[in-house]
C-alpha positions as a printed NumPy array, in Angstrom:
array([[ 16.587, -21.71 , -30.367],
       [ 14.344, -20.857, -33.194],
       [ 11.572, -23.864, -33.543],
       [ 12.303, -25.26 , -36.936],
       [  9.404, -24.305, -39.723],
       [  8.307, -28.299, -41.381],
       [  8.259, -27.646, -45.071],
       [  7.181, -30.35 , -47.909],
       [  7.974, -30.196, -51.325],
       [  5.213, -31.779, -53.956],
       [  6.464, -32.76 , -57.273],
       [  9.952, -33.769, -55.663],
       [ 11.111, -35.339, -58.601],
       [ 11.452, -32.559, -61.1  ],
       [ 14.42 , -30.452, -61.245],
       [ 12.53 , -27.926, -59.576],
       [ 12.195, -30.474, -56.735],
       [ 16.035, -31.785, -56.903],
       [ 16.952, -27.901, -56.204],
       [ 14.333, -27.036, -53.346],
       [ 15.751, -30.712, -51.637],
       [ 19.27 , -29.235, -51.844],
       [ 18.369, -25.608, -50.641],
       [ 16.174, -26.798, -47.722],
       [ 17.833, -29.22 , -46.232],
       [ 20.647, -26.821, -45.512],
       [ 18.512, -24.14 , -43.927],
       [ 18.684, -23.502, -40.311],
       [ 15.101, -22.614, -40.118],
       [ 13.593, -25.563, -41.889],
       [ 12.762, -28.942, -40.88 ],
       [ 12.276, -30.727, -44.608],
       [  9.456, -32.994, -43.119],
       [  8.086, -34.583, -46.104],
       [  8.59 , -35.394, -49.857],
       [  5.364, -36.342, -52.65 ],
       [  5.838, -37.731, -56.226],
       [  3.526, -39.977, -57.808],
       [  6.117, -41.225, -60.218],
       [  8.366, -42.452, -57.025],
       [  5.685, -42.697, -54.334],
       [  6.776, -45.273, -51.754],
       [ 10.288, -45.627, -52.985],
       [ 13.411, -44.113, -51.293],
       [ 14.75 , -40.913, -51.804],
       [ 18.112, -41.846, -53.414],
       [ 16.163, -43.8  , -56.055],
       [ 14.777, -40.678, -57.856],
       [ 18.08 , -38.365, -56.763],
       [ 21.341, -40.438, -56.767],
       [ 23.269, -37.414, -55.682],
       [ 21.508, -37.41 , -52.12 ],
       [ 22.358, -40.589, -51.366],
       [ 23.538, -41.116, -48.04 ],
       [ 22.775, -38.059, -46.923],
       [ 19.473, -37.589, -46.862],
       [ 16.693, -40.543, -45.667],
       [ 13.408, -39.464, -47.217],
       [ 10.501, -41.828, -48.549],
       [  8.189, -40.363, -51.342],
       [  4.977, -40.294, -50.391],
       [  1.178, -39.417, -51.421],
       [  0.413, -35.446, -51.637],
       [ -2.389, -35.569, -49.703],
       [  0.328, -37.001, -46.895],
       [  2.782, -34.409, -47.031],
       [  0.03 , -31.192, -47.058],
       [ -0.946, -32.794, -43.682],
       [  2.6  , -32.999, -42.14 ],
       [  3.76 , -29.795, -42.918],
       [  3.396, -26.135, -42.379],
       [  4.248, -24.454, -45.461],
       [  3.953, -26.44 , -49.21 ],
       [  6.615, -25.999, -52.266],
       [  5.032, -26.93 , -55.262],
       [  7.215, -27.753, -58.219],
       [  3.816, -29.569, -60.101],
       [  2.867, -28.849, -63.723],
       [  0.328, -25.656, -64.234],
       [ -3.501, -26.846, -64.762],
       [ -2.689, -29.595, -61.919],
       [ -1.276, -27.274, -59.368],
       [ -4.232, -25.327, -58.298],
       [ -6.636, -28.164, -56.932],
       [ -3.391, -29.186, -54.958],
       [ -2.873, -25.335, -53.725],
       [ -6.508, -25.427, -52.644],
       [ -6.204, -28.482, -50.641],
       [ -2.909, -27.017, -48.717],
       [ -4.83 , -23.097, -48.477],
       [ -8.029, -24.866, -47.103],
       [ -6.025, -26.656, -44.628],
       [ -4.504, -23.335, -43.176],
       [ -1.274, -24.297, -44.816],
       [  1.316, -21.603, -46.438],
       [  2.025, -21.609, -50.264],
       [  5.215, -21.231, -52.44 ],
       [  4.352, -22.26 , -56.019],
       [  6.687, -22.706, -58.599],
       [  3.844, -23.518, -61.067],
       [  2.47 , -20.891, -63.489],
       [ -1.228, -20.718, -61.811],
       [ -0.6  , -17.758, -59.946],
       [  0.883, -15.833, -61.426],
       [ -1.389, -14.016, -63.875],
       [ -5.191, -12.762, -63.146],
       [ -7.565, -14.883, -64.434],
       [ -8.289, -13.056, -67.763],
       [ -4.449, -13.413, -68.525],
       [ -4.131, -17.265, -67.743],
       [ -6.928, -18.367, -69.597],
       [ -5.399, -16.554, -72.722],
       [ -2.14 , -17.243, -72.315],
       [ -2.675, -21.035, -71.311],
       [ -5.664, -21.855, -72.908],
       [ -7.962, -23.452, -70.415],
       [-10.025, -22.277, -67.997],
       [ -8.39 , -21.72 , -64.39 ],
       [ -9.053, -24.75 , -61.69 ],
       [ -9.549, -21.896, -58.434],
       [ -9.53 , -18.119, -59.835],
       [-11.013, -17.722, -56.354],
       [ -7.623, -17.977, -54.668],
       [ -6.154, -15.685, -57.298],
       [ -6.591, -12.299, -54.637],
       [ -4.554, -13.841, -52.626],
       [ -1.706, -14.906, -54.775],
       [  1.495, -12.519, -54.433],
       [  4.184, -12.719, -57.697],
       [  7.447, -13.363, -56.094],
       [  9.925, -12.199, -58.148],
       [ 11.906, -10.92 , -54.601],
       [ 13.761,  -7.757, -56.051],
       [ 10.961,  -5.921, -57.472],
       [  8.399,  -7.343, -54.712],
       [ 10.02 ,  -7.591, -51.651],
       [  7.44 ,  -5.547, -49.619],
       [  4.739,  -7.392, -50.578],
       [  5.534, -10.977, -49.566],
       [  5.976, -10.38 , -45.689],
       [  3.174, -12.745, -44.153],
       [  1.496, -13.781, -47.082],
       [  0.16 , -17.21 , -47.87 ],
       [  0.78 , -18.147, -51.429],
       [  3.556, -17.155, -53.249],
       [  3.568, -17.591, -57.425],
       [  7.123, -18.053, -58.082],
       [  7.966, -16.664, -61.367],
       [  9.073, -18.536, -64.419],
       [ 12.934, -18.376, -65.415],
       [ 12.417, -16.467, -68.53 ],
       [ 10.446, -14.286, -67.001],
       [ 12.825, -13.57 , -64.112],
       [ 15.585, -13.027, -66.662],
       [ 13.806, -10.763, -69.273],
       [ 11.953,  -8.396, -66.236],
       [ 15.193,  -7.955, -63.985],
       [ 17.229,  -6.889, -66.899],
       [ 14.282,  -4.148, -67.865],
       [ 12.852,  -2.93 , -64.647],
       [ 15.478,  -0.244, -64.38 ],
       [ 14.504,   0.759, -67.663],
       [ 10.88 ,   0.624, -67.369],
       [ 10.978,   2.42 , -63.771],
       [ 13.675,   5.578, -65.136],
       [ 11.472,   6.062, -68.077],
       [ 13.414,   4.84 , -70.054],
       [ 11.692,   2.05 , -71.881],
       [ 11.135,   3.11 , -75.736],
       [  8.146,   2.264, -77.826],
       [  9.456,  -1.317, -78.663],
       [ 10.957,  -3.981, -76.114],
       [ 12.385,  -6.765, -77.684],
       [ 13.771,  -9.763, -75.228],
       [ 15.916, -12.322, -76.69 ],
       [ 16.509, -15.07 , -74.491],
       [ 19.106, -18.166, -74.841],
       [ 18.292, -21.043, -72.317],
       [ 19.351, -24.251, -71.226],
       [ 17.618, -27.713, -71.751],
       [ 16.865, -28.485, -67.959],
       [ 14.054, -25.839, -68.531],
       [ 11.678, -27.998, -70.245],
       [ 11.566, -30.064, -67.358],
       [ 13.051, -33.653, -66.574],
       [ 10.111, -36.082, -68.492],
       [ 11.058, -37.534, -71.895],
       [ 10.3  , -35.392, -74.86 ],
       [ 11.804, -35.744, -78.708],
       [ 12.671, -32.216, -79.013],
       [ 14.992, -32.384, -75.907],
       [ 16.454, -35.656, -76.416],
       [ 20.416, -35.125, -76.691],
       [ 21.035, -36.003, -80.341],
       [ 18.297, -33.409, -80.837],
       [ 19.718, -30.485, -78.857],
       [ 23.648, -31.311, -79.53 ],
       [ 25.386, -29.107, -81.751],
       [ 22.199, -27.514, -82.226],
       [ 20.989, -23.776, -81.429],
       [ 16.835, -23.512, -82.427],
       [ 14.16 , -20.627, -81.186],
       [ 10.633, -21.724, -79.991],
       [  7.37 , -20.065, -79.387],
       [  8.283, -16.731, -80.72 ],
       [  6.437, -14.248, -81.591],
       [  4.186, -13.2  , -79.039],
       [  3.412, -17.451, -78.581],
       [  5.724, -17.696, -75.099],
       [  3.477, -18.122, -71.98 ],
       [  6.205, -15.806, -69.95 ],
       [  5.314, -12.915, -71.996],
       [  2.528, -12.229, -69.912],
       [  4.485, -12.144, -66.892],
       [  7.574, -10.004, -68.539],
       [  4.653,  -6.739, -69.762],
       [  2.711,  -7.119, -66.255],
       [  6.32 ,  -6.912, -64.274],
       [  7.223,  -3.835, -66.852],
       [  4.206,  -2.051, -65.916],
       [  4.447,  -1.863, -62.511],
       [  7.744,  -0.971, -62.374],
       [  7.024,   1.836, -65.066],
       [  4.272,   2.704, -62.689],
       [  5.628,   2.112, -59.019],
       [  9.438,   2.856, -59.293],
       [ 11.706,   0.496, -57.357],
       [  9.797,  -1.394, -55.006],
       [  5.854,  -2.352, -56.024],
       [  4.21 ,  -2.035, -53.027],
       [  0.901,  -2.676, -54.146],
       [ -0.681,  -5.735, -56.297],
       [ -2.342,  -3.334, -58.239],
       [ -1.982,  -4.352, -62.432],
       [ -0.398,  -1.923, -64.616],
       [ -0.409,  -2.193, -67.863],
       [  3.022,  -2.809, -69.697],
       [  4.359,  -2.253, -72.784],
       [  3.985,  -4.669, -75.032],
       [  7.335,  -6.695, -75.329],
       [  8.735,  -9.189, -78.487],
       [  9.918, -12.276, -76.077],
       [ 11.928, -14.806, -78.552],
       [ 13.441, -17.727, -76.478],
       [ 15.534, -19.797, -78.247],
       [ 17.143, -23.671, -77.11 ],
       [ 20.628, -23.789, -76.766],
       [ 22.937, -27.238, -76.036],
       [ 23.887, -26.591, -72.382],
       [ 21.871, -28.248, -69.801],
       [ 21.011, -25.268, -67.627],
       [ 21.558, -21.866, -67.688],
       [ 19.509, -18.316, -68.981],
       [ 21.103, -15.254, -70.84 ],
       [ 18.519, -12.531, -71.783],
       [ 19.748,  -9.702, -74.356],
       [ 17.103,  -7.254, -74.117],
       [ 16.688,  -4.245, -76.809],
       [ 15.049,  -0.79 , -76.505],
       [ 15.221,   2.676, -77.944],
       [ 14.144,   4.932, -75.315],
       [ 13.021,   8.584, -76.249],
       [ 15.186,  10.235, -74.388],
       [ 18.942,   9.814, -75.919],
       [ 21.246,  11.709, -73.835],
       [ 22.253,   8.561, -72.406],
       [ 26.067,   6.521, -72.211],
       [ 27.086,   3.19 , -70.765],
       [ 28.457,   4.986, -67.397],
       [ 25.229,   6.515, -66.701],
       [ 22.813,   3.583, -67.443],
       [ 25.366,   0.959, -65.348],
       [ 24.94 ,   3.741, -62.081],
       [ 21.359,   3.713, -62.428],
       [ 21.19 ,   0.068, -62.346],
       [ 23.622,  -0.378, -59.15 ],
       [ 21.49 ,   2.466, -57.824],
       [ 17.91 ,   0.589, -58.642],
       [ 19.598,  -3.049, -57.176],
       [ 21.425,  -1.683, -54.441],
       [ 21.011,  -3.975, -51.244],
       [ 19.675,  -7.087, -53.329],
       [ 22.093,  -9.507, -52.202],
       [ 21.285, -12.158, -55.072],
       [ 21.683,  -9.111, -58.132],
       [ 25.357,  -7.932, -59.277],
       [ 25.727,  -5.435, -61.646],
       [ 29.26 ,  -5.619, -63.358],
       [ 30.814,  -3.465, -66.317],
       [ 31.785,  -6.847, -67.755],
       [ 29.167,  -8.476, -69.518],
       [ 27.36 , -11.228, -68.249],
       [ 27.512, -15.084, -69.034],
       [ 26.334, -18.157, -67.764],
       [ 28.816, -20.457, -66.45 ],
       [ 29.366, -17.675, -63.874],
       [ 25.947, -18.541, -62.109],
       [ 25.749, -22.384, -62.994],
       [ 24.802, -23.725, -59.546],
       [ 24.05 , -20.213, -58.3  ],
       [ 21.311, -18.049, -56.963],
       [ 22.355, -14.613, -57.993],
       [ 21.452, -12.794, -61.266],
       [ 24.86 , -10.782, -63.219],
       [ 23.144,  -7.804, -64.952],
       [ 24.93 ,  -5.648, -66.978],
       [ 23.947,  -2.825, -69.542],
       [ 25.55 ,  -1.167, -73.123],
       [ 24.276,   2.21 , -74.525],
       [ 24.595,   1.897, -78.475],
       [ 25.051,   5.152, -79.333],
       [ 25.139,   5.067, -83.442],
       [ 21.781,   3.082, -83.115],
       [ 20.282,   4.95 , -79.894],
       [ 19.212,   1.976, -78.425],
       [ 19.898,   0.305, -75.016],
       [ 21.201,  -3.209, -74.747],
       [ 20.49 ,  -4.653, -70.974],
       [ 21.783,  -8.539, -70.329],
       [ 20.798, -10.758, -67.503],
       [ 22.256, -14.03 , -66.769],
       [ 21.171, -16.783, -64.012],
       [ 20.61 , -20.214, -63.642],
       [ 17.047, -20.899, -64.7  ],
       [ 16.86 , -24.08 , -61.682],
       [ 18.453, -21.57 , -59.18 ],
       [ 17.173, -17.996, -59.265],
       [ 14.914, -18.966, -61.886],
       [ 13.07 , -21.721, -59.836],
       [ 14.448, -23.506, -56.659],
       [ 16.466, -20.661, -55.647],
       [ 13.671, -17.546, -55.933],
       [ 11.872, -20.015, -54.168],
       [ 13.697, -20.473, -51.434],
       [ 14.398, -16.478, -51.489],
       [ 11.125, -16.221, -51.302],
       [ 10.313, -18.452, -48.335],
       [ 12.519, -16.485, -46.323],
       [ 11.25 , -12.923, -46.846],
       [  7.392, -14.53 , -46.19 ],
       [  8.734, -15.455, -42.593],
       [ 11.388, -12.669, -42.038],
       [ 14.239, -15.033, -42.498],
       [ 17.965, -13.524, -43.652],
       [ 17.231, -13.548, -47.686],
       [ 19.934, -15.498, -48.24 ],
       [ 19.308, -18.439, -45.868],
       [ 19.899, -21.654, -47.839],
       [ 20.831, -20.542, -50.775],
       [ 24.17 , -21.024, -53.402],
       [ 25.973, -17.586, -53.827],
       [ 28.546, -19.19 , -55.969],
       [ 28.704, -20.522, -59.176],
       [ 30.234, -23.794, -60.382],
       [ 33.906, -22.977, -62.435],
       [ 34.27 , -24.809, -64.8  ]])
């Protein structure tokens, strides 16, 4: 019998956390030795996560605790504080799956886009971006994994087929509708419910949304590479209008992406066969005729794509939908975690969604 890997989860008491708890503690291949939240430290699991009551007996404790008891670290902390934690786990010999934005971008891009100066750029050569599909063949072995942001996951999966047939025009516009559970689980006026309720409102548009920087680096490799980027060389993307906006469902991503490629001699049929072509043998990515929506991948970690050819405008409509705790956080994670340590890609993870 395969020897069980101990994993530990810091910031356990997020959403993030809640997900990774569920998704770990039913993989075969994972011993979920140890759990760290400041908010709860000391206090029993159940107290933080009703749902897990009974089922699970885990104590919060300290981080510095659970990076000592465990072989590989999920870290569902806030960005700025991440990296001083990552370095403590990376010094120790310790693996890496961050769900945190301090990875993800070189050091140039994070201190733009975030507006402080990064904690460790010297672990940024080793960081891989883990969002699976596009960079499988990277993540084999490696130590620390940035785990992309929902929005990000949305927008790039529904473009890379574009971006890597050509087929990406001048202008990318990403419109993205998203769930409240995104902004995290602490207290905040814009997200309390007589605030979101009946109430549909768009936030840091215009070039202002930290995932932007993610969405143009993903489209540039995958303009450069084709399907699979099997280097971590940067390629520069196109520049791309991301425009979230906050709708009242508590979790849940649809991204309705916009281009007008150069070349026009282009129809629905032909577009939908290069998609199944570009996705074909990603277990978590289904690409339908039907378009997409979200209650079909509430509680799920699998992505419904789908793509329209407009022909009176010229310009291609591509749609993503996925649940932004699943494969946009605690899922990708866990997808993740697998194809580090040549696990089945699917190991732990919810292929169905929740009806109704």
């Amino acid at each position: 019998m395969t020897q069980k890997v101990r994993v530990g989860i810091l910031g356990a008491s997020g959403y993030g956390g809640s997900g990774l708890i569920e998704r770990l503690e039913r993989h075969p291949h994972v011993e979920l030795a140890a759990l760290a939240s400041r908010q709860f430290e000391g206090q029993p699991l159940a107290t933080c996560w009703p749902q897990f009551a009974g089922l699970f007996e885990h104590t919060f404790q300290d981080h510095e605790s659970v990076v000592e008891a465990c072989e590989v670290l999920f870290y569902a902390t806030p960005h700025g504080a991440t990296a001083p934690l990552v370095k403590l786990a990376i010094d120790a010999g310790k693996n890496v799956i961050d769900l945190s934005a301090d990875f993800r971008l070189t050091q140039n891009e994070y201190e733009t886009w975030y507006g402080q100066t990064h904690p460790h750029p010297e672990l940024l050569p080793l960081a891989r971006y883990g969002l699976t599909e596009l960079h499988r063949e990277e993540l084999p072995g490696t130590q620390l994994v940035a785990n992309p942001g929902c929005n990000a996951s949305a927008a790039s999966l529904a473009l890379a087929p574009l971006a890597a047939n050509g087929l990406l025009g001048e202008n990318v516009i990403a419109h993205v509708a998203t769930g409240v559970s995104g902004a995290g689980r602490a207290p905040s006026l814009p997200f309390h419910f007589t605030e979101v309720t009946e109430n549909v409102k768009p936030y840091k548009v215009a070039g202002t949304h930290r995932h932007t920087a993610e969405i143009e680096a993903t489209l540039g490799r995958a303009k450069a590479s084709g399907k699979r980027l099997e280097t971590h060389r940067r390629t520069a993307g196109p520049v791309v209008s991301f425009n979230p906006h906050l709708v009242p469902m508590t979790r849940g991503i649809l991204a309705t992406c916009y281009t007008r490629p150069e070349k026009n001699l282009l129809d629905s049929e032909r577009l939908l066969g290069i998609y199944r072509e570009y996705y074909r043998g990603d277990p978590l990515i289904i690409v339908q005729d039907e378009l997409p929506q979200t209650k079909a991948v509430y509680g799920s970690d699998r992505t419904i794509l789908s793509v329209r050819y407009d022909a009176r405008s010229q310009i291609v409509v591509a749609f993503a939908a996925l649940d932004n705790l699943g494969k946009g956080a605690a899922g990708q994670a866990v997808q993740n975690f697998n194809v580090v340590n040549d696990f089945e890609e699917t190991l732990g993870l919810q292929l169905e969604g929740v009806w109704p």
